[in-house]
C-alpha positions as CSV (number, residue, x, y, z in Angstrom):
1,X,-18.7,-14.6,9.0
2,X,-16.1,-15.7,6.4
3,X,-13.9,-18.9,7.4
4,X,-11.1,-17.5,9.2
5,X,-7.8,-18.1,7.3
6,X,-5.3,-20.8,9.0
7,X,-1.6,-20.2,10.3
8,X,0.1,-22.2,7.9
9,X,-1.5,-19.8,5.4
10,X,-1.2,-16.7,6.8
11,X,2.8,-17.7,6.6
12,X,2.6,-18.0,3.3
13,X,0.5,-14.7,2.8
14,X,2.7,-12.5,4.6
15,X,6.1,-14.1,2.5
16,X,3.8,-13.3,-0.3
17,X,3.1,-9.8,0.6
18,X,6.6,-8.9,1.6
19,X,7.7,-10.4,-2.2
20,X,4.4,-8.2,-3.7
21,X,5.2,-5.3,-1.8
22,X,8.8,-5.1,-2.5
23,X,8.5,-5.7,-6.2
24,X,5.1,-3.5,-6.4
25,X,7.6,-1.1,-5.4
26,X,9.4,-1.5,-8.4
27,X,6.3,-1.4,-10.8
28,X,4.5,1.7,-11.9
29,X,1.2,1.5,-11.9
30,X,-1.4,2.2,-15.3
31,X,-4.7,1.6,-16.1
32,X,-6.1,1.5,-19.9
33,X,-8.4,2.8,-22.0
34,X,-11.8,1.4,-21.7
35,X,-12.5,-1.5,-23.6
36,X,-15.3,0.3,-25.6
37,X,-12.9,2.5,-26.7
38,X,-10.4,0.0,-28.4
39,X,-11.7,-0.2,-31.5
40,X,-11.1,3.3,-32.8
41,X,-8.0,4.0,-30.6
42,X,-6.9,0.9,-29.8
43,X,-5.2,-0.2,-26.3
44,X,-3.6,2.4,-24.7
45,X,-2.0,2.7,-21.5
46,X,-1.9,5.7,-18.9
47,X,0.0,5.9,-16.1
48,X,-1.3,6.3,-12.2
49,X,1.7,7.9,-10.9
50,X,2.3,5.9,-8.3
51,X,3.6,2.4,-7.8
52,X,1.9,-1.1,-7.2
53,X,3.2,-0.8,-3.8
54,X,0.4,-0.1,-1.8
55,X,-2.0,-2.7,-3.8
56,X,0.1,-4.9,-2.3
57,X,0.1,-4.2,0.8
58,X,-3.6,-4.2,1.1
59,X,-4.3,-7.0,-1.0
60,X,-1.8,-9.2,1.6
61,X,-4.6,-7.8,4.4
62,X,-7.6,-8.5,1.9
63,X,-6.0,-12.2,1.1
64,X,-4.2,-13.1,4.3
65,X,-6.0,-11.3,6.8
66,X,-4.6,-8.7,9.9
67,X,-1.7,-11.0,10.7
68,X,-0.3,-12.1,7.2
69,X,-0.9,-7.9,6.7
70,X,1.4,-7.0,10.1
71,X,3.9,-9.8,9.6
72,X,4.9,-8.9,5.8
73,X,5.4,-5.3,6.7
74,X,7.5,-5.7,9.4
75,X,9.4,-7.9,7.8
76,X,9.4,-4.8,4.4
77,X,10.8,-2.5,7.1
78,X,13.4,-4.8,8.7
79,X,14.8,-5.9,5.3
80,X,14.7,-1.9,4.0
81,X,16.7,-0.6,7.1
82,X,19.3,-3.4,7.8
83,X,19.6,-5.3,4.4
84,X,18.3,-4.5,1.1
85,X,17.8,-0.6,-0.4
86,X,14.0,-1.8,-1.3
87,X,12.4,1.8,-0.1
88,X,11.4,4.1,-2.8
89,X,14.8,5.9,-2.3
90,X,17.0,3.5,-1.0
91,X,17.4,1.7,2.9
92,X,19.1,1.5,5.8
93,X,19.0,3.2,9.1
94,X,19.3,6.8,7.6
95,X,16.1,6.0,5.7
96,X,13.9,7.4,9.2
97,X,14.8,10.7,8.0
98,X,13.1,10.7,4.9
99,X,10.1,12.9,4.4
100,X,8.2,9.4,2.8
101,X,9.0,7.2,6.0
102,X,6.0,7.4,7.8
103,X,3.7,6.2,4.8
104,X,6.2,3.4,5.0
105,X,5.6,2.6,9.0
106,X,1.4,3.2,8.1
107,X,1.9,0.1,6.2
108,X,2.1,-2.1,9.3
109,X,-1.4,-0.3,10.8
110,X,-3.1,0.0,7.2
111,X,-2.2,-3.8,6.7
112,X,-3.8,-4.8,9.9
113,X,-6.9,-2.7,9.1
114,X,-7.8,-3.7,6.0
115,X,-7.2,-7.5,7.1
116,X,-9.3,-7.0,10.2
117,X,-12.1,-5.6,8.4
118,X,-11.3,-7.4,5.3
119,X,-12.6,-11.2,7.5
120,X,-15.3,-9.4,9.5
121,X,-17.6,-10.0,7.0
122,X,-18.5,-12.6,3.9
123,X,-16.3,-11.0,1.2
124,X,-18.4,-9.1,-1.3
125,X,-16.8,-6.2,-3.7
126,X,-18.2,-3.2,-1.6
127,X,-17.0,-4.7,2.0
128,X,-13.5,-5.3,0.5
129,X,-13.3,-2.1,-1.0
130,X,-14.1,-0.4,1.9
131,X,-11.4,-2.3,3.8
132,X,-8.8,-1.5,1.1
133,X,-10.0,1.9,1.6
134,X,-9.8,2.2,5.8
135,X,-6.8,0.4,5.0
136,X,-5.4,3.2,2.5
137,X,-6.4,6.3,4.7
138,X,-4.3,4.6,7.7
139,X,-1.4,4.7,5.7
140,X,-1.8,8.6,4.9
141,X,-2.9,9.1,8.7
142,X,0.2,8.0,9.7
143,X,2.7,9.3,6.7
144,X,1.0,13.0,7.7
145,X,1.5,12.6,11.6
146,X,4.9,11.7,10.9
147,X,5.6,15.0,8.5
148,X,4.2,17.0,11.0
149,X,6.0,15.6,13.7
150,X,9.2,15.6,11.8
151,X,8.6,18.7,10.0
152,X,8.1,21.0,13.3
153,X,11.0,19.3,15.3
154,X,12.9,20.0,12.1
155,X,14.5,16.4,11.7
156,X,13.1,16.5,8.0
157,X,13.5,19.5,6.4
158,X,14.8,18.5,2.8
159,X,13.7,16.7,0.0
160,X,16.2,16.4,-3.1
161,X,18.8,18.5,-1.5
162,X,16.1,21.4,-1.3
163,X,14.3,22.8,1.4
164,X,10.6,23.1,0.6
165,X,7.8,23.7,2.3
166,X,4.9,21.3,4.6
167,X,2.2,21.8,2.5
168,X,4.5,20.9,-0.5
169,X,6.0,18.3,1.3
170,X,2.1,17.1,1.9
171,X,0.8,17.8,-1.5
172,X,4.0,15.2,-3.0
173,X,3.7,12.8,-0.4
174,X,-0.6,12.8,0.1
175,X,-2.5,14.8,-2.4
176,X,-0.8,13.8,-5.4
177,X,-0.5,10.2,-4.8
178,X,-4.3,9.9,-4.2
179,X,-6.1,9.1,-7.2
180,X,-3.5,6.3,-8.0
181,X,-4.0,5.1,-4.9
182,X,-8.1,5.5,-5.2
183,X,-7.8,3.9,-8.4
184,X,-5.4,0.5,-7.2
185,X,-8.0,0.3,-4.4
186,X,-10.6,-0.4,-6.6
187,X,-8.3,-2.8,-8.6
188,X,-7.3,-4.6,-5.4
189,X,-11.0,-4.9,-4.3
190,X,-12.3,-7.1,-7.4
191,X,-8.9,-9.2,-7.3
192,X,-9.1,-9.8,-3.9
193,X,-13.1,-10.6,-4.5
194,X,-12.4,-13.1,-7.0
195,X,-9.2,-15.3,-5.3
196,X,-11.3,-15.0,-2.2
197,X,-14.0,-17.2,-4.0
198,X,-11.7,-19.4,-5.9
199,X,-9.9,-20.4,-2.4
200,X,-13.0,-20.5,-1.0
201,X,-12.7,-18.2,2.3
């Protein structure tokens, strides 16, 4: 069993994480060429199409465990619907109507996943990329459940002043996202492999 992280540092991982996840928000994500490939093309860059948002919020569980993961997305959410417009499309209390709210909420459960299975084990990269992963399909668990519910009790029927349809709405929201996503959990699993050993936990 890995050393079990203490509270004074799972404080500072979850203000960490709610700094990372509100600036990963910010940030869109690329990956580049591969390096063998530099020398006749040189370094190019290629955009995921999504953000570094939700590498942050699973490497907060991978580095700071279930609680650090919990605390620093609660706090995301408070400071998104009463301060700060630090959601993808703004804040405040209105924000709960927004097709895109529930993968926001999934990011209190998907932290505490990936955090719980994250210390279960002794970190290696396959173990941390699954928790990234279990972490990940949380988030869409929940983001779906709430389109569904909103969708068919009709509180969320528009998106950019249109009305489209669920399995649009699903394919912007869950499909499309997904090999970004895929691709930052693989990124966040050998990151979080290698500050795992250099603070030795």
């Amino acid at each position: 069993m890995p050393k079990p992280v203490s509270p004074p540092i799972q404080s500072l991982w979850a203000l960490v994480g709610l700094l990372l996840t509100i600036g990963g928000n910010f940030l869109e994500a690329f990956a580049t060429t591969p390096p063998w490939a530099w020398t006749g093309q040189g370094l190019k860059t290629v955009s995921l199409g999504v953000t570094y948002q939700i590498g942050a919020v699973l490497l907060t569980g991978c580095l700071g465990g279930a609680k650090a993961g919990i605390l620093s997305q609660i706090a995301y959410i408070v400071v998104g619907l009463t301060w700060l417009p630090v959601f993808n499309q703004g804040g405040g209390w209105d924000y709960v109507k927004n097709p895109g709210f529930g993968y926001i909420l999934g990011f209190v459960p998907g932290a505490w996943v990936c955090g719980w299975l994250a210390f279960r084990v002794v970190p290696r990269l396959e173990s941390l990329a699954f928790s990234a992963l279990c972490g990940l399909l949380t988030v869409h668990f929940y983001g779906v459940a709430y389109l569904l519910i909103f969708y068919y009790t009709r509180t969320v029927q528009v998106i950019d002043s249109k009305a489209i349809s669920l399995g649009e709405t699903l394919l912007r929201y869950s499909l499309y996202p997904l090999p970004g996503q895929l691709a930052i959990v693989c990124a966040v699993a050998v990151l979080s492999f290698f500050l795992r050993r250099l603070m030795f936990y």
